[in-house]
N, C-alpha and C positions, 0 to 999 in steps of 0.2 A: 504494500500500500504506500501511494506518496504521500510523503509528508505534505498538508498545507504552506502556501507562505503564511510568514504574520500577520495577525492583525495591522490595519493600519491604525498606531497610535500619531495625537497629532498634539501641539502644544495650542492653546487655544484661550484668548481674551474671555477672564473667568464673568465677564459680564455679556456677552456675546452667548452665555449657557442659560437654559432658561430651562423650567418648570413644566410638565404641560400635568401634575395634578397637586390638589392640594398637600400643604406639606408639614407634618407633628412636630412642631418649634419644640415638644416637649424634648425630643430627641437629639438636638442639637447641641446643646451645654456638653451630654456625657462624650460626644463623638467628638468635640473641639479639645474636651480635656485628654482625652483617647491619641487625637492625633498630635497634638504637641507632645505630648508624654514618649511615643514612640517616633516620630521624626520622619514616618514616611508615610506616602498611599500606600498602601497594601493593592487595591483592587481600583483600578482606572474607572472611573463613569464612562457608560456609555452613550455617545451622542447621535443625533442625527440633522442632519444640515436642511435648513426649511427651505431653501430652494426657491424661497421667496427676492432675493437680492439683499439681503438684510445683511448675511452672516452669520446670521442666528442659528443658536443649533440646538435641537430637542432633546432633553434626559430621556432616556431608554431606563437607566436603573443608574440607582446613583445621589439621587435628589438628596439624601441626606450628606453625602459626602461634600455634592457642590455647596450646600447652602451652609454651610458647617466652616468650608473656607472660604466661602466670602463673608462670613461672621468674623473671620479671623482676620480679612483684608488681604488676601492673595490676589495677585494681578492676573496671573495665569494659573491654567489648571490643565497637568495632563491626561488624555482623554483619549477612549478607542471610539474611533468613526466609522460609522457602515451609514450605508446608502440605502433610500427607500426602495427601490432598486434590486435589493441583494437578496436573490431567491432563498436565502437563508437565516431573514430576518423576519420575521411573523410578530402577529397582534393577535392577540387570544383574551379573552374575560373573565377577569375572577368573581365568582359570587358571592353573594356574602349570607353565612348563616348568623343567626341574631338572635342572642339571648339576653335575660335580665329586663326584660322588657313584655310588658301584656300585649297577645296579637291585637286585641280591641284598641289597645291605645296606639301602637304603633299605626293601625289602618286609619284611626281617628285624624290622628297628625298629619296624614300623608291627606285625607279627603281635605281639609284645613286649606290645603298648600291652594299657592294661584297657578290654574294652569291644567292641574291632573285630573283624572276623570278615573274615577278606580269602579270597576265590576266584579262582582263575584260571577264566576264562571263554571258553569254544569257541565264537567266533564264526560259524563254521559250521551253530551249530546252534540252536532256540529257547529262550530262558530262561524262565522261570517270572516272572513280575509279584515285586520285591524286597517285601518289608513292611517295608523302611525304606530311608531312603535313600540312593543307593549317591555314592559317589566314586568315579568312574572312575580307573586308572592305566594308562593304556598307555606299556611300556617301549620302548628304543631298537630292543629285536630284535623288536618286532613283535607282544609279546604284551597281553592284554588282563586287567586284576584290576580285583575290584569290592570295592570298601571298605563295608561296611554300619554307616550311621552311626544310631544310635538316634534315633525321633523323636521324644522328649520332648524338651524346651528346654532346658533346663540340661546333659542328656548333650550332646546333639548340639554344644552348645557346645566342652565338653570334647571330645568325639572329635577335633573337628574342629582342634582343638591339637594334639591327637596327633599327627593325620595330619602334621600342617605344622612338627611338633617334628621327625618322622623325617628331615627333609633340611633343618631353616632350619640348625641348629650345623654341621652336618659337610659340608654341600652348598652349592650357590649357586640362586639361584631366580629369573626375572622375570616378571612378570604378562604374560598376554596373553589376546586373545579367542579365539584358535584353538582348535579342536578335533581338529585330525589334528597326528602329531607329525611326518611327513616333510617339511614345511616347514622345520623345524629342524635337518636333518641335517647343512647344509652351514655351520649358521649356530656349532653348537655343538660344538667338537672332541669335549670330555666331553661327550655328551649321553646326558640318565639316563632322562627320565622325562617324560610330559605328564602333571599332576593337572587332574583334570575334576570341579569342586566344581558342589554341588548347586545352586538358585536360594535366596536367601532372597526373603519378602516383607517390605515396607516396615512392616507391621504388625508383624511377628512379631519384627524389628530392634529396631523400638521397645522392645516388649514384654521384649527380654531387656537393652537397655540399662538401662531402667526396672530390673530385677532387679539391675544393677549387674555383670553378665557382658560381658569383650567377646569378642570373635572375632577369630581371628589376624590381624594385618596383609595387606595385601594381596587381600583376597576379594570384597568389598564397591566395584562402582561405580558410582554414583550419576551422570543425568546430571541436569544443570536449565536450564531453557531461560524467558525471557532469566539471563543471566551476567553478575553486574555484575565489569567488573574494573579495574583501574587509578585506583581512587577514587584511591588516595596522600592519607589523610586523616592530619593530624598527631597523631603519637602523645601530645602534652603536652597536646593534648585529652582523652585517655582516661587519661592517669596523672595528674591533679590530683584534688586529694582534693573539689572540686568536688559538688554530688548528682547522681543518674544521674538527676531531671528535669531540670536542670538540661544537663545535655549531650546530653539525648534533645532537647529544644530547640533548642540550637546547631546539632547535627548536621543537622533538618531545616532552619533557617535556611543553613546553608552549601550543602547542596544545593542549595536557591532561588538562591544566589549562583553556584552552576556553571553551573544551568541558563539562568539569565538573560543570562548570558557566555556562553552557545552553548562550553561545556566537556564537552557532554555527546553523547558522537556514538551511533547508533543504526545495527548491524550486523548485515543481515538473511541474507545469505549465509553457505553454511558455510565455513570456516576450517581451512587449516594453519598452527599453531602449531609452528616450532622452539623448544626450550628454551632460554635465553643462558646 
């Protein structure tokens, strides 16, 4: 089998990096105290270029790393770039199951909201094609509601806050790929709720970052195939007031120096990652 080339990593104006969902300021203090304590990136964010003329480039994964060193005033930030483009960059949904929360109040808050239109739906029988698009919610007893989220970009945005307002304060939440919620039953004492979000596409992400909208935390998973991880590149490279040719430079010159140390190993099989 041949080996891949690398990733292309790139040095990149750390305000030039942008968000496209919401982001847990809670998380940010431990990771700023984290990386000054240890002195490097461990794991590059991944970006992707809006393709708008801007510069601008999309978090694929990473959002707490970038926002963490611009809390600390970094000028640049090293970053792996793929292209919307790269038949092996995909956009896939996480849902979200929801405990700590009563289904009645959860659906109360969401009917509240401006915009949504929530139905209980007879799965027994046939529905009509939505003209927009739904969120599923199936609750712990079994039943089935269809959230109808408007298809213009900037509602659907918003809606889509809504929905994920109704249980992020008062509820607890964790992302999964599932789609049936009786898997859950033994797992969650409180268990409220599975939300079943729409798909986005890769373009249409773009297109509402570019807007400068983002979308709740949580929705959005991105995979990318090859992964560069563990570069551990020193951060007093990317905080010297230095030019960013100047360390777009270095960067590739250090890479030459992994690779020719045989620092660089190549992992073709898939992987279980436990978290430390």
């Amino acid at each position: 089998m041949l080996t891949p080339s690398l990733p292309t990593l790139r040095i990149l104006p750390i305000e030039s990096i942008i968000l496209h969902e919401d982001h847990d300021n809670q998380r940010t203090l431990p990771l700023v105290e984290k990386l000054r304590a240890q002195g490097i990136l461990r794991n590059p964010p991944i970006v992707m270029p809006l393709q708008d003329g801007t510069n601008r480039n999309m978090v694929l994964d990473g959002a707490n790393r970038v926002t963490s060193l611009k809390e600390m005033g970094f000028p640049h930030l090293v970053t792996q770039v793929v292209s919307p483009q790269d038949p092996h960059v995909s956009l896939m949904t996480w849902n979200h199951v929801v405990w700590d929360i009563k289904a009645r109040t959860l659906l109360g808050n969401i009917r509240r909201a401006k915009d949504l239109d929530v139905t209980q739906v007879d799965t027994h029988k046939s529905m009509k094609a939505p003209s927009s698009l739904p969120v599923q919610i199936r609750t712990v007893d079994g039943k089935l509601f269809l959230v109808q989220i408007p298809n213009e970009l900037e509602q659907l945005v918003r809606s889509l806050h809504e929905v994920v307002n109704s249980y992020k304060e008062n509820g607890s939440f964790d992302r999964t790929s599932q789609t049936l919620i009786d898997s859950f039953r033994t797992m969650y004492a409180d268990l409220c709720a599975l939300v079943i979000f729409p798909r986005f596409e890769i373009q249409s992400l773009l297109e509402t970052v570019g807007k400068g909208w983002v979308i709740p935390t949580g929705i959005t998973r991105f995979t990318v195939s090859p992964r560069l991880l563990h570069l551990n590149y020193p951060l007093h490279e990317l905080s010297s007031g230095k030019s960013l040719e100047y360390k777009e430079e270095y960067l590739q010159r250090w890479i030459q120096e992994r690779v020719k140390k045989r620092g660089v190993r190549y992992y073709a099989e898939a992987t279980f990652l436990f978290d430390e």
